[in-house]
Jmol script that loads the backbone (N, CA, C; Angstrom):
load data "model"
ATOM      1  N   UNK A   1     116.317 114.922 103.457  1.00  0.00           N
ATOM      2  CA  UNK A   1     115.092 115.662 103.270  1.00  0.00           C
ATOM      3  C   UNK A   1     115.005 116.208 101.846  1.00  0.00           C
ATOM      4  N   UNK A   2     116.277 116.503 101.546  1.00  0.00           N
ATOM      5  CA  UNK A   2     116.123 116.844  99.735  1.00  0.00           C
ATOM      6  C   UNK A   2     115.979 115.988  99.005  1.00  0.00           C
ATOM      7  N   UNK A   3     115.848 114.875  98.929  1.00  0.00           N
ATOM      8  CA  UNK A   3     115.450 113.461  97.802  1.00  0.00           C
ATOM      9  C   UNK A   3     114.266 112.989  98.233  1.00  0.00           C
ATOM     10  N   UNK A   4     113.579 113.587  99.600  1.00  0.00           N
ATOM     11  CA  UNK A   4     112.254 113.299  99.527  1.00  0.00           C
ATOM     12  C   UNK A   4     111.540 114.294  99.188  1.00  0.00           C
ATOM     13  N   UNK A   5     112.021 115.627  98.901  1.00  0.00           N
ATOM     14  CA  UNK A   5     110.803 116.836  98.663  1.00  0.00           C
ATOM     15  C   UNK A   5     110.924 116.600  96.617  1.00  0.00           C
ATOM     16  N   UNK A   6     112.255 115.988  96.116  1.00  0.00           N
ATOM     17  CA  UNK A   6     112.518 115.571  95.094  1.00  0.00           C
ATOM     18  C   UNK A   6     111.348 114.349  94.785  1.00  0.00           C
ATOM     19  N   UNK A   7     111.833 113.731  95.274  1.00  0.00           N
ATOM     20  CA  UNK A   7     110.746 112.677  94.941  1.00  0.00           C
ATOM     21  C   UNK A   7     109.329 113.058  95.149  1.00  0.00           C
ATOM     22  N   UNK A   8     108.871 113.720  96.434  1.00  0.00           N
ATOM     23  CA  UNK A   8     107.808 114.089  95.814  1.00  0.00           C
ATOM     24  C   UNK A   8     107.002 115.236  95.140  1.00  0.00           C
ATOM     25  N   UNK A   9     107.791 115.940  94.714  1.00  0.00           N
ATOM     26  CA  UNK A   9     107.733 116.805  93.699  1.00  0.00           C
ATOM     27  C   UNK A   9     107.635 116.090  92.439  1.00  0.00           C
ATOM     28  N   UNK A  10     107.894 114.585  91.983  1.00  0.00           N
ATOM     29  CA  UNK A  10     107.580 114.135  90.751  1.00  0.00           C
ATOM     30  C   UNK A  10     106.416 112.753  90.966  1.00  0.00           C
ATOM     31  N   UNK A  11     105.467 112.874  91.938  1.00  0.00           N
ATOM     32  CA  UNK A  11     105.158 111.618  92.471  1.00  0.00           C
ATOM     33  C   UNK A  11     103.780 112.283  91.346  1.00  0.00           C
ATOM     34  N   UNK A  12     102.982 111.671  90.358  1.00  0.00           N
ATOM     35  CA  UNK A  12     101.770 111.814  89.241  1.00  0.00           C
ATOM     36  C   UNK A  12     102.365 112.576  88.085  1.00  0.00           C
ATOM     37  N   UNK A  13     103.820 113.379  87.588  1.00  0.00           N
ATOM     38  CA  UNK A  13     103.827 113.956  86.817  1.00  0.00           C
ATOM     39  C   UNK A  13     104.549 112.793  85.761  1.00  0.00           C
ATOM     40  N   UNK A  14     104.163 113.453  84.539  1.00  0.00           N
ATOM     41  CA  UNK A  14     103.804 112.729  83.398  1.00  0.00           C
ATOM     42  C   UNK A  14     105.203 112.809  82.797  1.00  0.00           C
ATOM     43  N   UNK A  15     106.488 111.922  82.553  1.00  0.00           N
ATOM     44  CA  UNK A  15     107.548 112.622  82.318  1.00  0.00           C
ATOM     45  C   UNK A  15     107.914 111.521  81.157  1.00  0.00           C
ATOM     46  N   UNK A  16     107.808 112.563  79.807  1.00  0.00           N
ATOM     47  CA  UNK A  16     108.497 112.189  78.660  1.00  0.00           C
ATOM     48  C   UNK A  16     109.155 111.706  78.267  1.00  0.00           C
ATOM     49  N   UNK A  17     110.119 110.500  77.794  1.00  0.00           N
ATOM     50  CA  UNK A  17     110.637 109.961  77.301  1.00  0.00           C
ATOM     51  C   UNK A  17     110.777 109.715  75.477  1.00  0.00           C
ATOM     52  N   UNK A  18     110.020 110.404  74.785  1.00  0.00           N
ATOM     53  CA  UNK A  18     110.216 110.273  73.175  1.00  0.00           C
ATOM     54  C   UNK A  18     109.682 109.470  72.719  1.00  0.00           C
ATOM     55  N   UNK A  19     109.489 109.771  71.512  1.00  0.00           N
ATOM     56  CA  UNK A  19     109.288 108.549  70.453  1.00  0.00           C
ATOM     57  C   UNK A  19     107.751 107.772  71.287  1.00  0.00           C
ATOM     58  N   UNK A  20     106.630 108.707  71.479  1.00  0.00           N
ATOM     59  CA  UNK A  20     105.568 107.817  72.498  1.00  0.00           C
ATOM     60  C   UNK A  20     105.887 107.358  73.830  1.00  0.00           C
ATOM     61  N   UNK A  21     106.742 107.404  74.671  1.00  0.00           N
ATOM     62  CA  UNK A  21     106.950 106.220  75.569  1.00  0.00           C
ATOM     63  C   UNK A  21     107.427 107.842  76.749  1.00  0.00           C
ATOM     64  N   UNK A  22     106.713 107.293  77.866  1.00  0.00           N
ATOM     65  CA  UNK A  22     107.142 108.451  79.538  1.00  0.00           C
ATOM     66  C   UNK A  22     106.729 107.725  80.140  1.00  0.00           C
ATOM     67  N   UNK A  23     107.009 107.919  81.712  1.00  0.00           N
ATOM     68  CA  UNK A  23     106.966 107.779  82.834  1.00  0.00           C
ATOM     69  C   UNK A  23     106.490 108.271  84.178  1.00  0.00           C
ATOM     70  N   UNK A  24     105.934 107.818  85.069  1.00  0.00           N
ATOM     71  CA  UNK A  24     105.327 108.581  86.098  1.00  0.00           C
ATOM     72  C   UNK A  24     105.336 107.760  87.183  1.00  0.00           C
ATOM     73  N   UNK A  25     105.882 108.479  88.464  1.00  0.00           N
ATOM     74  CA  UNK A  25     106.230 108.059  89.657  1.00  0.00           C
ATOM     75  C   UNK A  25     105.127 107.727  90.477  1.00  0.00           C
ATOM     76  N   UNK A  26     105.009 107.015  90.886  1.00  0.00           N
ATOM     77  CA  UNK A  26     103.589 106.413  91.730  1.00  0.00           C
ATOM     78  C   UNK A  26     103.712 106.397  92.948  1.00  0.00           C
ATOM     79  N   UNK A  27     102.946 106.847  94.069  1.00  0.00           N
ATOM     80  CA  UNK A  27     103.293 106.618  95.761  1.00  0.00           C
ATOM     81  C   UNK A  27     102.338 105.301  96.256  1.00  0.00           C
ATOM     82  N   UNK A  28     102.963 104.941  96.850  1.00  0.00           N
ATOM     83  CA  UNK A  28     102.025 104.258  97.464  1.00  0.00           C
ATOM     84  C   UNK A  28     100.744 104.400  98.154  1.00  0.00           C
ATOM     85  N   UNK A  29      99.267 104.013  98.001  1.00  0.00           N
ATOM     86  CA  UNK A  29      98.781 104.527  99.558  1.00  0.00           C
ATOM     87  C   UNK A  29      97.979 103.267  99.822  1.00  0.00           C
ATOM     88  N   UNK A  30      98.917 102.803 100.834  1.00  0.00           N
ATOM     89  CA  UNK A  30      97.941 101.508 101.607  1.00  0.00           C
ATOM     90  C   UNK A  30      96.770 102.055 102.469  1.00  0.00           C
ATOM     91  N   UNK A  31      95.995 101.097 102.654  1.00  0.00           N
ATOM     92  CA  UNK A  31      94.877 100.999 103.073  1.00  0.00           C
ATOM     93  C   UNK A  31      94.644 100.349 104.887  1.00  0.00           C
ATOM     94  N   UNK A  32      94.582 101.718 105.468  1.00  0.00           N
ATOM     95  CA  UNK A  32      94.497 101.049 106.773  1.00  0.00           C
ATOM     96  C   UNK A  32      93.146 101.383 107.396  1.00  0.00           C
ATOM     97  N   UNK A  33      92.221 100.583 107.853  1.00  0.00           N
ATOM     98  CA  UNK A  33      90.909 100.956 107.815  1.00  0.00           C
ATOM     99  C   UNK A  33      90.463 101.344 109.691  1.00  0.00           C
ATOM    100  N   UNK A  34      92.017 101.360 110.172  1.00  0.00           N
ATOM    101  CA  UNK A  34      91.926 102.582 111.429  1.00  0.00           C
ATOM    102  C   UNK A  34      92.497 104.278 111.254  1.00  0.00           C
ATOM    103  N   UNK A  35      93.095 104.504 110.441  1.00  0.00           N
ATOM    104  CA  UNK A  35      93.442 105.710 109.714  1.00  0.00           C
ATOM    105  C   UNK A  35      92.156 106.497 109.216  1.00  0.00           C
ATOM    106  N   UNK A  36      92.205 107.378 109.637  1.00  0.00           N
ATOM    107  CA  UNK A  36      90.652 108.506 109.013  1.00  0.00           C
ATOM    108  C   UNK A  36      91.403 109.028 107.803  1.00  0.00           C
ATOM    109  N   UNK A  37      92.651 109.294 107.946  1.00  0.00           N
ATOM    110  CA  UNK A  37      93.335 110.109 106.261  1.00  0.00           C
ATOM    111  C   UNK A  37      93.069 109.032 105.503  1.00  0.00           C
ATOM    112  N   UNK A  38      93.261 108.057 105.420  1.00  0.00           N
ATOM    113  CA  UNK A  38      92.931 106.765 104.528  1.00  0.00           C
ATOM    114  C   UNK A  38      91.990 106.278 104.204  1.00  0.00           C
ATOM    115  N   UNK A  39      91.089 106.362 104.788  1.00  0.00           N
ATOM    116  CA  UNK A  39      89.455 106.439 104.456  1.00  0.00           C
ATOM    117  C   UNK A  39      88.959 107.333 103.085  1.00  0.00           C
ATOM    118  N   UNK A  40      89.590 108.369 103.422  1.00  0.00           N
ATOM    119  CA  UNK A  40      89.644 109.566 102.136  1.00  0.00           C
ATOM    120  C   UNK A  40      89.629 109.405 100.804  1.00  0.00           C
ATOM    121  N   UNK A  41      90.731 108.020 101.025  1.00  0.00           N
ATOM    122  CA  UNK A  41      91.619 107.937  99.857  1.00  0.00           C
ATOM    123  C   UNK A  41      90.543 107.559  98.305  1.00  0.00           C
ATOM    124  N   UNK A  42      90.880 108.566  97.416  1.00  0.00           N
ATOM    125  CA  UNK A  42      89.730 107.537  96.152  1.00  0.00           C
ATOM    126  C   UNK A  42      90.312 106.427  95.526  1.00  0.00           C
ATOM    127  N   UNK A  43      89.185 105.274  96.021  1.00  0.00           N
ATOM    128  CA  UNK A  43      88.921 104.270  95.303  1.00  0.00           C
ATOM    129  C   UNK A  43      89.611 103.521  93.727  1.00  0.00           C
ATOM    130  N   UNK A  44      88.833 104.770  93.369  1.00  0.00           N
ATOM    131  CA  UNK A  44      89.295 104.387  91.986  1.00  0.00           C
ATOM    132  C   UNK A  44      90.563 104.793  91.282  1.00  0.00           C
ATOM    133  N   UNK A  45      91.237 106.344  92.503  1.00  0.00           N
ATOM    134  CA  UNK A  45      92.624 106.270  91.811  1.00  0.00           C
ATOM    135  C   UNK A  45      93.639 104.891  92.345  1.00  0.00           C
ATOM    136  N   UNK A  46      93.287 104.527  93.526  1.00  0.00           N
ATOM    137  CA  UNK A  46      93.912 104.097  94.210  1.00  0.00           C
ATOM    138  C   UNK A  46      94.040 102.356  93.499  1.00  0.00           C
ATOM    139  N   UNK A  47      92.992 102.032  92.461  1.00  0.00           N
ATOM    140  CA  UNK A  47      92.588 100.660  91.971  1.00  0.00           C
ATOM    141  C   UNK A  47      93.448 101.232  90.702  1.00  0.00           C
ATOM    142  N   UNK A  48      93.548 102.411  90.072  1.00  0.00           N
ATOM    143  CA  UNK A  48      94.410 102.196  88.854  1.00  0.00           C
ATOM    144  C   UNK A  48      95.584 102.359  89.622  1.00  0.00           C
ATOM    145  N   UNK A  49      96.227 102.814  90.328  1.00  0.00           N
ATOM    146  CA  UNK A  49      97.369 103.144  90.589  1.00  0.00           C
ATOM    147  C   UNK A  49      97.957 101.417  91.103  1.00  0.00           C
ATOM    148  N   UNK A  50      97.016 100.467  91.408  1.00  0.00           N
ATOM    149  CA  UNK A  50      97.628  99.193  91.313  1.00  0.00           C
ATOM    150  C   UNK A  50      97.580  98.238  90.172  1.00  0.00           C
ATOM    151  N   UNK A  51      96.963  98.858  89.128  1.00  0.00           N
ATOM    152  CA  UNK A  51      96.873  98.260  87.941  1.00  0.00           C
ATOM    153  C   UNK A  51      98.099  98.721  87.155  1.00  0.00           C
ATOM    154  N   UNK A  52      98.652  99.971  87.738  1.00  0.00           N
ATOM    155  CA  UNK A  52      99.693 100.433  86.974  1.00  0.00           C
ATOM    156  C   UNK A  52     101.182  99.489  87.406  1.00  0.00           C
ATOM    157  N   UNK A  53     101.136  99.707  88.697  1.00  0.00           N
ATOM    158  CA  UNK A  53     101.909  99.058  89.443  1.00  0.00           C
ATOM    159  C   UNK A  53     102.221  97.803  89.307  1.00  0.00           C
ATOM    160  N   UNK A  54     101.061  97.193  88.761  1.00  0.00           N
ATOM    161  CA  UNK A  54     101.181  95.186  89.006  1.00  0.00           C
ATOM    162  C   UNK A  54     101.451  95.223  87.316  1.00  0.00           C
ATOM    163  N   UNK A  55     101.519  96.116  86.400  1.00  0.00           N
ATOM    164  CA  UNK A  55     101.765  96.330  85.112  1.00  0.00           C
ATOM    165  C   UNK A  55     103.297  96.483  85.371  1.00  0.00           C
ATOM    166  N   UNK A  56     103.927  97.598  85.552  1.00  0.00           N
ATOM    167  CA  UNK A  56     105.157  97.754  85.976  1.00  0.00           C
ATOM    168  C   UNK A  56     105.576  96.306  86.198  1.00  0.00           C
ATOM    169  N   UNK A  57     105.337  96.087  87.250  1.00  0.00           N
ATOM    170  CA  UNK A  57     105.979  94.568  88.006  1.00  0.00           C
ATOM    171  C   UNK A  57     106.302  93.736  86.619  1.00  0.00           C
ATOM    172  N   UNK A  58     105.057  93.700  86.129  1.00  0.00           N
ATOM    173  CA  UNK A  58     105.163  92.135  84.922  1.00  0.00           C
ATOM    174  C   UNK A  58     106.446  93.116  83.867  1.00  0.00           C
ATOM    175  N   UNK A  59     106.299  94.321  83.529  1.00  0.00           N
ATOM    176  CA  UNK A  59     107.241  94.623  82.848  1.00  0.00           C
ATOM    177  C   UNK A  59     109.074  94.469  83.240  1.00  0.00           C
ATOM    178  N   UNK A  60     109.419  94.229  84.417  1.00  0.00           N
ATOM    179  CA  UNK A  60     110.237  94.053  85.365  1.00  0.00           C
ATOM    180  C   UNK A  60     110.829  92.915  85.220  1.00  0.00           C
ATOM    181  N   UNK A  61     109.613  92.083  85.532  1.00  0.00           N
ATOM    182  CA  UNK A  61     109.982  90.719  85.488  1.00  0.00           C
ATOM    183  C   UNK A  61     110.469  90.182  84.137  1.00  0.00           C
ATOM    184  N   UNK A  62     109.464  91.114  83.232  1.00  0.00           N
ATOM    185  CA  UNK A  62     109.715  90.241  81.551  1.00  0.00           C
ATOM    186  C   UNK A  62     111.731  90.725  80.967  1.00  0.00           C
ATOM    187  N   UNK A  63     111.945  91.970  81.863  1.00  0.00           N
ATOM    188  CA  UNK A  63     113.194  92.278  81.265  1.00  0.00           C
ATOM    189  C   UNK A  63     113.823  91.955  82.011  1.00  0.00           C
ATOM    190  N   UNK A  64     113.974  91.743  83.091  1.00  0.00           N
ATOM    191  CA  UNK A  64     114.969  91.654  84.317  1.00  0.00           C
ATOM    192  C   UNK A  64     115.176  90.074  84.773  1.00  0.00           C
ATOM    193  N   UNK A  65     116.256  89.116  85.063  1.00  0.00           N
ATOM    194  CA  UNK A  65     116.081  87.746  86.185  1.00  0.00           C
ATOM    195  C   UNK A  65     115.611  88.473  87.438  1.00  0.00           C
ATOM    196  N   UNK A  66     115.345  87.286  88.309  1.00  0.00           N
ATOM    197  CA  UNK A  66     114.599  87.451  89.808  1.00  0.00           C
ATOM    198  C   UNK A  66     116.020  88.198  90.815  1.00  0.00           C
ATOM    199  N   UNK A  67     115.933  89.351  91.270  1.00  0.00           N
ATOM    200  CA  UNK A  67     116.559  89.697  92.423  1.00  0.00           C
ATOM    201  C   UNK A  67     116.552  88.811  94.256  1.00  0.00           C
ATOM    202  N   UNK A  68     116.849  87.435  94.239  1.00  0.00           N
ATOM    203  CA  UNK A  68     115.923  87.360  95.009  1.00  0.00           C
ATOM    204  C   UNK A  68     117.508  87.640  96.557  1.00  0.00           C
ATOM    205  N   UNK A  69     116.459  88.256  97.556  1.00  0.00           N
ATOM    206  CA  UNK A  69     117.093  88.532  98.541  1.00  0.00           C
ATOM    207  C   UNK A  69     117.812  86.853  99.309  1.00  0.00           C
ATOM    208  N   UNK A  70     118.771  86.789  99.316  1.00  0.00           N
ATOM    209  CA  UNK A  70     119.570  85.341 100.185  1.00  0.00           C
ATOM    210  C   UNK A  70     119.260  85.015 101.770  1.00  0.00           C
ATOM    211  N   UNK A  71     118.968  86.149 102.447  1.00  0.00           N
ATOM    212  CA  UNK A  71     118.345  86.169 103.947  1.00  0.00           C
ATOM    213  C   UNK A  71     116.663  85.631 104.094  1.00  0.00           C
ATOM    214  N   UNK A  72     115.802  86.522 102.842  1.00  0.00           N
ATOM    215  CA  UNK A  72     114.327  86.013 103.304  1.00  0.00           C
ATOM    216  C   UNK A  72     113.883  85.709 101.788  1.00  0.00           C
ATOM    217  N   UNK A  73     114.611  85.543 100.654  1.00  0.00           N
ATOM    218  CA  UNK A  73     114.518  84.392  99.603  1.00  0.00           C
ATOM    219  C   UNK A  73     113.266  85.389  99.213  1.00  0.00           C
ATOM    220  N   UNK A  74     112.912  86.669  99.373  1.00  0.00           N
ATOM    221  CA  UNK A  74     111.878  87.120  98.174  1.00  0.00           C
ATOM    222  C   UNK A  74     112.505  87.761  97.294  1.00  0.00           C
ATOM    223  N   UNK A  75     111.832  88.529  95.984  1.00  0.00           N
ATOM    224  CA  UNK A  75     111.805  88.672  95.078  1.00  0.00           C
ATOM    225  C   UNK A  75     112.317  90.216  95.343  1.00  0.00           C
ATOM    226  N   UNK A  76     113.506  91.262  95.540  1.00  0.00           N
ATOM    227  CA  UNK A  76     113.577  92.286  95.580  1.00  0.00           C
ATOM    228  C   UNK A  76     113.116  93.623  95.055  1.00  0.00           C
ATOM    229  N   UNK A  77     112.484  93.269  93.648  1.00  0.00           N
ATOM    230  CA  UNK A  77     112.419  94.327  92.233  1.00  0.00           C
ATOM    231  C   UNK A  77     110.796  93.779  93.066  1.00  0.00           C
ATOM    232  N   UNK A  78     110.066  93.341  92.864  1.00  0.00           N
ATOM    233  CA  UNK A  78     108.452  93.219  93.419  1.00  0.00           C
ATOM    234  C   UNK A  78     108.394  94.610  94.896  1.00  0.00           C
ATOM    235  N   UNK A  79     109.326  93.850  95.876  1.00  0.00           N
ATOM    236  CA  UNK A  79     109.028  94.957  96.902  1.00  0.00           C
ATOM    237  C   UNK A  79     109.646  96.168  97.064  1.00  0.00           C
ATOM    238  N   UNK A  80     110.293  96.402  95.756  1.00  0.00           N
ATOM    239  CA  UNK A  80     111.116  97.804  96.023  1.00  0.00           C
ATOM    240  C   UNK A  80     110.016  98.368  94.897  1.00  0.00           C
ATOM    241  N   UNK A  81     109.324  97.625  94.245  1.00  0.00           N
ATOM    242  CA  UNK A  81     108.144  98.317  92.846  1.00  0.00           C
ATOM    243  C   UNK A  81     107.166  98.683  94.182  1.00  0.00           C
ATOM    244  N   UNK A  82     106.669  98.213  94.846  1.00  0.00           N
ATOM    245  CA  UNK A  82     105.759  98.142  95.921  1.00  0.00           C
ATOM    246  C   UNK A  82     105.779  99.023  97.234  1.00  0.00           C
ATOM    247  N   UNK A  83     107.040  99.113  97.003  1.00  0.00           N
ATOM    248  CA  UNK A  83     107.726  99.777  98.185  1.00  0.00           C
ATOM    249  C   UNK A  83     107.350  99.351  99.395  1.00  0.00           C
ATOM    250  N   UNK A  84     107.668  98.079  99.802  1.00  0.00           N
ATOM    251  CA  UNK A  84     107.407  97.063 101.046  1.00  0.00           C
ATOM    252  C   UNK A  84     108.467  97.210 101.806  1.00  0.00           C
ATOM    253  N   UNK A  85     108.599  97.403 103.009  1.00  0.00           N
ATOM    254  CA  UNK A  85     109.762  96.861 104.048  1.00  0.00           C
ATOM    255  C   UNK A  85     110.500  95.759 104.086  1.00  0.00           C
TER     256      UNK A  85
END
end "model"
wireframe off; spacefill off
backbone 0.3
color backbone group
């Protein structure tokens, strides 16, 4: 319970790194269109927050080889950026 009130205690804050360059933790919020909290959700943060995300990814990919899992052969660093099951 303490690495999740951690984590989200830094989930939109803007965290510095120097020399121009920080970081900011992103949550997920999928879209389930039987959920009334999700309905809520805005649009347009929710469209940059995957522009940021699918940015991340390509940055991932450009520094990193493929993690790929040996059981179901996907790409690990994609669904742990994504935070997929």
């Amino acid at each position: 319970m303490q690495i999740y009130r951690g984590l989200r205690g830094l989930v939109g804050t803007n965290n510095s790194l120097g020399k121009g360059f920080s970081w900011t933790l992103l949550r997920s919020q999928d879209e389930d269109p039987l959920d009334p909290k999700l309905m809520e959700v805005d649009k347009e943060l929710l469209a940059e927050q995957n522009i940021k995300l699918s940015i991340a990814l390509s940055v991932m990919q450009e520094c990193f080889r493929p993690m790929i899992d040996p059981r179901t052969k996907v790409d690990v660093i994609a669904h742990a950026l994504y935070n997929r099951g």
